[in-house]
Every structure is written in structure tokens, then in C-alpha cells.
N, C-alpha and C positions, 0 to 999 in steps of 0.2 A: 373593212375593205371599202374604199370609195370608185366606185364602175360604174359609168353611164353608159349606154349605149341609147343612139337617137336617131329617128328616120325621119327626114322634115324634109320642107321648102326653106331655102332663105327667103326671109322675107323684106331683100334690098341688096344691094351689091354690097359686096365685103370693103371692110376700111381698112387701109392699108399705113400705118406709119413705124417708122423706127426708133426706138430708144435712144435716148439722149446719152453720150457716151459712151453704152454699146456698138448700136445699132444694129441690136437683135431685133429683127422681122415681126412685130406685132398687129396681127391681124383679128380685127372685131366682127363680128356679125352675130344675125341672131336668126334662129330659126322655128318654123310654124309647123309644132308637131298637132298632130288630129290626136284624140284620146280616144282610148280603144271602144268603148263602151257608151260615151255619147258622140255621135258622129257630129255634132251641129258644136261640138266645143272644141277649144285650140288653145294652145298653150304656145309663148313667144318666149323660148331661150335665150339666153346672151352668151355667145360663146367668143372665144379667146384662141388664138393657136398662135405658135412663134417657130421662129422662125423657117427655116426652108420648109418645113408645113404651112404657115399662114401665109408664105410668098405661094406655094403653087393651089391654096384656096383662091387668094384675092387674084389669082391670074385664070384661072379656069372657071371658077364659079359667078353664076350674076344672079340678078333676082329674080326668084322663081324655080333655079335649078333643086334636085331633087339630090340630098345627100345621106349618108348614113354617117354617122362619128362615133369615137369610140372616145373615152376619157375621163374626167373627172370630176368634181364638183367641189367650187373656192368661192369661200366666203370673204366679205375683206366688209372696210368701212374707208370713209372719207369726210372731209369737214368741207362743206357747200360753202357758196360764195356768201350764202345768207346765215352764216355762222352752226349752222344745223347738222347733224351731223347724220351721213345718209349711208346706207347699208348697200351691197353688190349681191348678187349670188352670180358667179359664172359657170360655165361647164369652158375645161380645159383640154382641149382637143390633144388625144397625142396621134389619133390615126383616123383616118377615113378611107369613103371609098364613093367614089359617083357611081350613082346609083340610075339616074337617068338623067332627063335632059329639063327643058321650064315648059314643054307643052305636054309633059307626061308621056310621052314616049321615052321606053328604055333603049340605048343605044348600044353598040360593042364596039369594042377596042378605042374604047377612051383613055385617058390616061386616069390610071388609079394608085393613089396612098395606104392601100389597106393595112399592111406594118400586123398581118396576121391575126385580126381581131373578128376574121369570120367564123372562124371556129368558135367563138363566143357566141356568136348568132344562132340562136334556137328558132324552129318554126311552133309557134305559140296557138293555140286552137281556146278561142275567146267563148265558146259555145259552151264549153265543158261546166255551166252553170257553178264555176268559181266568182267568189262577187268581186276578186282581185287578184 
């Protein structure tokens, strides 16, 4: 099974371009999750969504905003300008959900993508002195 689920900041506005030929909706960002157990550490995703998903990220989200994603994790490779050959890890968005706003306040009746991945959402209790 490949499931991510991720609560972050973007950390920049979403990148928005179209596929050459298709012109399936390709949208890039990446996001700044806190780790549960050191608060002073962060972890910077690169995430991926297409189309009419990554058209209403890169139209409603900027940087800063607070999200939650739901989706998958893709490995790929590519050959650099400098003959090198350079490795990806992405998370592939199939659903979301705004979670709040870029000054930390939660907000209601925003528009949301959830595509039913809350019920995935567990409330998780970090204290139960498991080391993971």
C-alpha cells in the first residue's frame, strides 16, 4: 500500500503549468511539515497534483496557507544539464482539504477538496511514550 497523508504550510506559491500535448493541469509545490517529536525540525515535501486538483490548489492556495493532502509517494529519475543523473521523490496529491488560512487561524466555509480521505484521519496521542 502506498498512503501519505500530510498537514503542512506551503512553503511558496503553487506552480502552475500545462502539459505539452495534453494540457493536463500540473501543479508543483512543496510543503513544510513539523515532525511530531522534535518540534525545532521540518521536513520540505515536493508535491505534484493534476489536473482540476492542481488548478484549484494553485488558485486558492499561496504561501503560507495551512493544508492537509492525502495521496501517494513516486520516485522517478532524470538526466541534469550536467550529464548527472538526479533522483525525485514526490507525494502525488489525489485529495485535500484547507485546513486553515497563512496566519494560523482556521477559517469555515472555504472551499474544500476532501474526496473523503477524512475518515483516514486518526487523532494520534504522541505522549503514549511509543518511540514511533
Amino acid at each position: 500500500m502506498n498512503k501519505v497523508i500530510l498537514i503542512g504550510r506551503l512553503t511558496k506559491d503553487p506552480d502552475l503549468n500545462f502539459a505539452a500535448g495534453t494540457g493536463t493541469a500540473v501543479c508543483r509545490f512543496s510543503l513544510a511539515v513539523t515532525r511530531p517529536f522534535k518540534k525545532d525540525e521540518t521536513d520540505f515535501i515536493n508535491c505534484i497534483a493534476f489536473g482540476k486538483t492542481g488548478e484549484t490548489i494553485a488558485q486558492y492556495l499561496t504561501k503560507g496557507r495551512q493544508v492537509a493532502i492525502a495521496g501517494r509517494i513516486q520516485t522517478g529519475s532524470y538526466d541534469a544539464k550536467d550529464g548527472t543523473k538526479r533522483y525525485t521523490t514526490d507525494v502525488v496529491v489525489e485529495s485535500f482539504e484547507f485546513i486553515g488560512n497563512s496566519n494560523g487561524n482556521n477559517s469555515q466555509g472555504e472551499a474544500s477538496n476532501n474526496m473523503g480521505f477524512e475518515e483516514d484521519m486518526q487523532q494520534v496521542d504522541y505522549d503514549d511514550g511509543c518511540p514511533f
